[in-house]
DRENKEMI-272078 format. One record per residue (C-alpha): x, y, z negated. Coordinates in steps of 0.5 Angstrom, whole numbers, plus 500, padded with zeros to 3 digits. Each point is the difference from the previous one (the first is absolute). Layout:
N
XYZ;...
END
This chain:
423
500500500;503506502;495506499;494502497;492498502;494504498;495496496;494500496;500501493;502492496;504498506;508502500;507497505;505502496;506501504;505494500;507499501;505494502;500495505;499493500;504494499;503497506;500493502;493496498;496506496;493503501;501507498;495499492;503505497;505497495;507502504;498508501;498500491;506502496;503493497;503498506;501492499;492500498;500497507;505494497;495498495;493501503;501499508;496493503;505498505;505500495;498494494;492501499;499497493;492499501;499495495;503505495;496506502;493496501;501499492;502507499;494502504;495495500;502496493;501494503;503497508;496498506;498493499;499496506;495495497;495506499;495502506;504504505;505501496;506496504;498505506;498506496;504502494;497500492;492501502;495502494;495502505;498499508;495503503;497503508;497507499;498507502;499506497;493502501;500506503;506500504;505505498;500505505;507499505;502494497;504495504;494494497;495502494;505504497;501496493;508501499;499508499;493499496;505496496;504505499;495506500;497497495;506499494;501508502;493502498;500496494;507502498;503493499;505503504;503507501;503499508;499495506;506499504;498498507;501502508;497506504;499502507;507504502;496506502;505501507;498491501;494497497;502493501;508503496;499498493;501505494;502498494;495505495;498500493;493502499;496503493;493501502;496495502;497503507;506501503;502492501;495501506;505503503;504493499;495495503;503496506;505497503;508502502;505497503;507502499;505500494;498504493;504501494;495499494;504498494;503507501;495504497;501496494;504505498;497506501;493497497;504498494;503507500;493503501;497497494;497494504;501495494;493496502;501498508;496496505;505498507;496498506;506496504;503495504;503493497;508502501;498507496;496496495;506495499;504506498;496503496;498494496;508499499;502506497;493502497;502498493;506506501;497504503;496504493;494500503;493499496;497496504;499497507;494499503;503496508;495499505;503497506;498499507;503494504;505502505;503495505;503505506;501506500;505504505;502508501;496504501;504501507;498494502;493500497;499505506;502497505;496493499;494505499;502502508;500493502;492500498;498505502;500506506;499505495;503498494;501507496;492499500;499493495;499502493;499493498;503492500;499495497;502493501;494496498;499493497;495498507;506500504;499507502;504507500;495506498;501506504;496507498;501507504;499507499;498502506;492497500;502493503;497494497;505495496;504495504;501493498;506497502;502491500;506499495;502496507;500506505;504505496;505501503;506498496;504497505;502507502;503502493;507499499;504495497;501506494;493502500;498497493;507501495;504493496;497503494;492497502;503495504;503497493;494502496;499495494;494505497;494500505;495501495;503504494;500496495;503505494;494504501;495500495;494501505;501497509;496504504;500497507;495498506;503492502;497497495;494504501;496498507;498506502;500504492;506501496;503495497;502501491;505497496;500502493;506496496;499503493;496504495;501506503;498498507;494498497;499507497;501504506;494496504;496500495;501508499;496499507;494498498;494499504;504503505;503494501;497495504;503493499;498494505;502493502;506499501;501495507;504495502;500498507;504496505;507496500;507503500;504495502;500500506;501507501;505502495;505494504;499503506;502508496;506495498;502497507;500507503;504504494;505495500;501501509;500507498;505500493;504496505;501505505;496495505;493503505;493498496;496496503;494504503;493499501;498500508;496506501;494496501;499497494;501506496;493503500;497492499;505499493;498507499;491499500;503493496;504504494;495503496;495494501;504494498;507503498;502501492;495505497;499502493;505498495;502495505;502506504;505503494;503493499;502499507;504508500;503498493;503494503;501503507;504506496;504494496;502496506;502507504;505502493;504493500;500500508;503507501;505500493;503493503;502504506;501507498;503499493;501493498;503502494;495503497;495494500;502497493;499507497;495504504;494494500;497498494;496493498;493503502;503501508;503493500;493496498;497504505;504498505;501492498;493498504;504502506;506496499;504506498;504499494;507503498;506497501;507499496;501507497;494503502;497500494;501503493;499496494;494501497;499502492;495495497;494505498;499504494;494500495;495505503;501507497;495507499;500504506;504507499;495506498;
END
């Protein structure tokens, strides 16, 4: 951030200073914070402990004899659900910032650190602290592109801003689970949203170029669970749905997603206290609650919130074997294997009606994203793999036939007696 912005009361982008790190980095905002080997200690492509910060967090590990959990992480409550009514500009119904609306208007909490539209950019993420309520309208929808959050801890603490809530992705989530008993902060509400690829924002522009003649015109996108990208225009033209299989993926470059999502361990963002997501949800949204405090902030929402039955539909097998063929051409370095032309619009009327859906679409991205994280760190940096990957990664893979080899994987400690989440 290199300027000041005009905004409306509640809402501030301090500006930030530093760069991030080279090498396997998202930019969260820990290596621009004034201790300057915080990164050592908090990053997830370094040594991620996610059993350790689980107890911390959540009180107890991810069990995978419990429900969903093996895919999932700690789970309390699951749930399909919508806001009633939606929530102006949201990118679904809106419940991630009624959340957080909500623990400002109550006083839980005296900021919310959360991303905004760049006012040159309304597709730029922009790190902001907000105090009024009605200003995280202004944080509905989705960015694409690099976002230092965790550097506004900072400023926040230095504000007064004992009691926070942060809405951000797993890399950021990790991070500040990592170093949150440090950090002298009253306490954290953390709702996290799922996060699988993210590119620059560059980039994100010139895949939008490739959807549409008049890009500068889409105000929308989404990559829904019906196998179909949403887009919405400013310029009166109706909405447009696009199959997943006629994307135009194959005119990306080889660089167009970064290592870093490539070799995500966390799709879910399993150290949040609250997962506010869609692929789970089969055409609502779909929300993870994975403690006492991910239980409180849903039921802050009252009849607002409209809770449906989750669904479960179709089988994966087939489809995340393919995802692992493919990723394994491409980590590789040789050409994927195409669909010819004629079959596209055919799998693409079939996908919604006999692919994965509901929960059974969710469990088919976490193993897709698994599967793609051992690929590509084997490739790219095989001695990562015995530090980088944890145990949940590897069980995720194993139906699949992919199993670490001699040295790829670190002795595990036995589990330790659960213990009380931080306050």
């Amino acid at each position: 951030m290199t300027r000041d912005a005009p905004f409306s009361s509640g809402l501030e982008a301090p500006v930030l200073t530093g760069a991030a790190r080279p090498g396997l980095c998202t930019d969260c905002g820990v290596s621009r914070m004034g201790d300057g080997r915080a990164c050592g200690r908090a990053c997830q492509f370094i040594q991620p402990d996610y059993p350790g910060l689980e107890r911390a967090t959540h009180g107890r590990e991810t069990d995978p004899s419990r429900g969903e959990e093996g895919f999932f992480g700690v789970t309390t409550r699951m749930m399909r659900a919508r806001l009633d009514p939606p929530a102006q500009g949201a990118q679904w119904t809106g419940i991630t910032t009624a959340v957080a609306a909500e623990l400002l208007r109550d006083g839980t909490v005296d900021a919310v650190l959360t991303m905004a539209p760049d006012p040159d950019d309304r597709w730029k993420p922009m790190p902001v602290i907000v105090t009024e309520p009605e200003a995280l309208a202004q944080c509905r929808g989705m960015r694409m592109g690099y976002a230092p959050l965790l550097a506004l801890l900072e400023p926040a603490r230095a504000a007064g801003h004992l009691r926070l809530a942060i809405i951000g992705i797993p890399c950021q989530v990790y991070a500040l689970r990592a170093l949150e008993a440090e950090l002298g902060f009253e306490r954290l509400y953390v709702i996290g949203t799922p996060c699988s690829d993210n590119t620059t924002t560059e980039n994100f522009h010139s895949f939008l170029k490739l959807l549409d003649a008049r890009p500068e015109t889409i105000s929308y996108l989404e990559f829904r669970a019906d196998y179909h990208v949403e887009l919405r225009f400013d310029d009166g033209r109706k909405a447009r749905m696009i199959p997943f299989l006629q994307l135009p993926i194959s005119q990306l470059p080889d660089d167009f997603f970064p290592m870093t999502c490539k070799t995500c361990v966390d799709y879910t963002n399993r150290l949040a206290d609250i997962t506010v997501g869609y692929m789970g949800g089969d055409g609502d949204q779909w929300i993870i609650s994975r403690n006492a405090r991910g239980d409180e902030m849903l039921s802050a929402l009252g009849d607002r919130l409209t809770i449906l039955p989750l669904t479960d539909k179709g089988k994966r097998a087939g489809a995340v074997k393919g995802f692992m063929e493919n990723t394994a051409r491409a980590a590789g370095g040789m050409p994927l294997r195409r669909m010819p032309d004629w079959l596209r619009p055919i799998v693409s009327f079939l996908q919604p009606r006999i692919g994965p859906r509901g929960v059974e679409f969710a469990r088919t991205r976490v193993e897709m994203k698994a599967i793609e994280t051992v690929l590509h760190l084997r490739r790219a940096h095989p001695a990562r793999l015995k530090n980088m990957v944890p145990a949940h990664v590897w069980r995720l893979v194993a139906p699949y036939g992919l199993r670490p080899d001699p040295g790829e994987r670190r002795a595990e400690p036995p589990p330790l007696a659960p213990s009380p989440p931080q306050d």
